[in-house]
C-alpha positions, 0 to 999 in steps of 0.5 A: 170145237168147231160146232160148239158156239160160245155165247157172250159172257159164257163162263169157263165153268159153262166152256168146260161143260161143253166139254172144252178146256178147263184149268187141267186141259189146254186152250187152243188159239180157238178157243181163245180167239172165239172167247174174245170174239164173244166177249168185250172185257175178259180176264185171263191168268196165265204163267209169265217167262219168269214162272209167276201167274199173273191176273190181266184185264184185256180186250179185243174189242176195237172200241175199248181201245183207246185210239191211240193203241187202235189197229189200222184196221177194224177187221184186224184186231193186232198190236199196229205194225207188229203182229203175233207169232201163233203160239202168242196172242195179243190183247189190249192190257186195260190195266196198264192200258197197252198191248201186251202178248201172252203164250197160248199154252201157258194160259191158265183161266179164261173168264169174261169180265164185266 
């Protein structure tokens, strides 16, 4: 993936052409972490513990963080004081404005939110 470059609201359909993953394919923690890069609100599905999907506004973007949830540092986009293993990433949930992590393989659709 490293020479494909993700534009801003690049829809999954436009990811899977370029030959990245889809619904039947597996995301990388690359894939993910350059779509947050190039997007400022994004909507994931993905499979909770339980087994049940779930539909998550979020968002890495520091200025959509309210202060109160922001990281110490602008360079550092994670949950204050308690990062995340790599098979986990954390967003901010902007539903329920908090942290929240989910399982990079269990990850299911990937879209960019306006």
């Amino acid at each position: 993936m490293s020479n494909i470059t993700i534009e801003e609201n690049t829809s999954l359909e436009e990811i899977t052409a370029l030959g990245m993953p889809g619904k039947d394919l597996q995301f990388t923690r690359e894939d993910v972490v350059s779509f947050f890069d190039h997007n400022h609100k994004v909507q994931i599905v993905f499979t909770k513990k339980d087994g049940s999907e779930r539909t998550m506004l979020c968002t890495r973007s520091f200025d959509a963080i309210p202060k109160g949830h922001r990281p110490f540092d602008k360079t550092q986009i994670e949950r204050p004081g308690k990062p995340a293993p790599d098979f986990l990433y954390s967003v901010f949930d902007l539903g329920c404005n908090d942290w929240r992590s989910f399982t990079i393989a269990k990850l299911l659709d990937i879209q960019p939110a306006s």
